[in-house]
Each structure stands twice: as C-alpha cells, then as structure tokens.
C-alpha positions as CSV (number, residue, x, y, z in Angstrom):
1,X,46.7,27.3,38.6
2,X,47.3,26.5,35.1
3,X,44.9,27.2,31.9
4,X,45.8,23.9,30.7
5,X,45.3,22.3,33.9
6,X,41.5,24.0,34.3
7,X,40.9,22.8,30.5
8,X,41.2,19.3,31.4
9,X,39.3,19.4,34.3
10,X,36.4,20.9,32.3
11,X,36.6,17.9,29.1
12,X,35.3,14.5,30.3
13,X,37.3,11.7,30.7
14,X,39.4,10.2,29.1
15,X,38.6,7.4,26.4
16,X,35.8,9.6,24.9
17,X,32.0,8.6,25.7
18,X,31.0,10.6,23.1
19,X,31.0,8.8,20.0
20,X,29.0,6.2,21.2
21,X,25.9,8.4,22.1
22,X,26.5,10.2,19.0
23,X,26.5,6.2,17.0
24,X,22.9,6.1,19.3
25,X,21.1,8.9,18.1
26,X,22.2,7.9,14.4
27,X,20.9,4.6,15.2
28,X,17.6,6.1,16.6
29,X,17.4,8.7,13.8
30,X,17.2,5.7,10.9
31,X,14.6,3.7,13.4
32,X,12.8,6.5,13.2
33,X,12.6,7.4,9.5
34,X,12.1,3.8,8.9
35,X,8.9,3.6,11.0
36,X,8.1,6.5,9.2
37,X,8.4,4.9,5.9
38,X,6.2,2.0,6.6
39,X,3.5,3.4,8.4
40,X,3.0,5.8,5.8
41,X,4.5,4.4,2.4
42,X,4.8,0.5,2.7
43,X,1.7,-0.9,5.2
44,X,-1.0,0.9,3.3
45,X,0.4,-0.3,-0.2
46,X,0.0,-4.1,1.4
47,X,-3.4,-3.2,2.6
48,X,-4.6,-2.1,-0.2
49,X,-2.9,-4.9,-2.1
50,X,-4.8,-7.6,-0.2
51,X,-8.6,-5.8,-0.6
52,X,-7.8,-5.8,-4.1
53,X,-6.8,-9.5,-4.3
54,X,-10.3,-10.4,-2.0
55,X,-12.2,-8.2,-4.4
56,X,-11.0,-10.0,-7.4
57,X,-11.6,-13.3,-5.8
58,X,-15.0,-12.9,-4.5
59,X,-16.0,-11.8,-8.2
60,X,-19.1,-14.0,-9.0
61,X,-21.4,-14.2,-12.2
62,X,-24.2,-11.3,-12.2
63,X,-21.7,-8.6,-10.5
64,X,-21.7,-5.4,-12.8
65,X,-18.4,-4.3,-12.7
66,X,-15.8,-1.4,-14.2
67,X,-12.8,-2.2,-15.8
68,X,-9.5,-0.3,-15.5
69,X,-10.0,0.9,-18.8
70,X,-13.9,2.5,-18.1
71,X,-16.0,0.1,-19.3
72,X,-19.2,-1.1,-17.4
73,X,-20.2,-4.4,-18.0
74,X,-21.8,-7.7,-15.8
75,X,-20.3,-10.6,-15.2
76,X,-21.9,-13.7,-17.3
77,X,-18.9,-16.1,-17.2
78,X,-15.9,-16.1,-15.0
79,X,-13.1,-18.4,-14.2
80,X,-9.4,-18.4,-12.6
81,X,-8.0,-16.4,-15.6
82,X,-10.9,-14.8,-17.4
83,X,-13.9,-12.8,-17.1
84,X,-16.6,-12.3,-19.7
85,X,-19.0,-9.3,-19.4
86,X,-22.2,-8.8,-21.0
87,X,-21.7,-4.6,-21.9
88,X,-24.7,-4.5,-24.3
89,X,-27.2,-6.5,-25.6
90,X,-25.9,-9.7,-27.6
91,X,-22.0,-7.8,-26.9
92,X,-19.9,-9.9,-24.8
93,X,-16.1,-8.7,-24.4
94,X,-13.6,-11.5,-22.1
95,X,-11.1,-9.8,-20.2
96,X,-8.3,-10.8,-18.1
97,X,-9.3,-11.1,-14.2
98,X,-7.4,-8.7,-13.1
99,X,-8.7,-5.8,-15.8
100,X,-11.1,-5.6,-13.0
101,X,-11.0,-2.4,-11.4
102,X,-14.1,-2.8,-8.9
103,X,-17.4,-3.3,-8.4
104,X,-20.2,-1.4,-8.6
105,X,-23.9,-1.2,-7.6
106,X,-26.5,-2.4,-10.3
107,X,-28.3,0.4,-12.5
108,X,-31.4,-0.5,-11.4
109,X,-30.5,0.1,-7.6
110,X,-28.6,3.4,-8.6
111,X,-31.7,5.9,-8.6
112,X,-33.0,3.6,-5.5
C-alpha cells in the first residue's frame, strides 16, 4: 500500500464540507454576540427610555420634583412644553419638561 493512497482515505470527501460548517459557526458566533448586545446594552436603554417618558407625562401640579440640575422645587403650573416650580417662597423658576429628572416624596412625608 501506498502513503498517498492511505492519506486520501483518511481526508473526507471530495468537494470539501468544511467550509460550510465553518460559514455556520461564524454565523452562530455573530447571533450570539448580537443577543448579547441587546439583552444587555440596547433593551434596557429602551426600558428605561419609556419609564422616563411615563414619568414625564404623568407629571401633575403639586408634584415636588428634582431637576437634572439639583434643584427641588413643586409643580404649580405645567403644560406640554413647560414646567413652573415654586422653589421658595414668592420664587418661581419655568423650566423645560424634560429638565425633569424625577420625582420625589413631599418634605413633610420625608421624616414620616
């Protein structure tokens, strides 16, 4: 018997199956990283995208709120575009809706 002839006994056949499990696992390797990605990266983002939107549109007049630049204040007049909040007595600042960062408890229920 021949070396040559045992060598291509061993090797599959001809035409080469190879590549195409090899193209598979590629496929199944980016599938994988993908599901990765959203799971972890781009479905929280949404979710916590869409609590902020409800937050900002269930805002109604009396809420004390914090702004995204730290300042507490209650709502006395709100509309599609604006807030105002009452941050003192006889001081009333208007902000832009979404200068809302969340809401918060009222001081008087804080020590409660």
């Amino acid at each position: 018997m021949n070396l040559v002839d045992v060598a291509y006994a061993a090797s599959g056949p001809p035409g080469g199956s190879g590549g195409s499990s090899a193209l598979m696992t590629q496929l199944l390797f980016f599938g994988a990283i993908f599901a990765i990605f959203y799971f972890l990266l781009i479905r929280p983002q949404q979710k916590q995208k869409r609590d902020r939107e409800l937050m900002l549109r269930a805002l109604k007049k009396g809420d004390r709120v914090l702004t995204t630049g730290g300042l507490y204040g209650t709502i006395t007049a709100i509309d599609d575009a604006k807030v105002v909040l009452r941050v003192a007595d006889q001081v009333k600042l208007e902000f832009d809706r979404s200068a809302i960062g969340r809401v918060v408890e009222p001081q008087g229920e804080r020590n409660a």
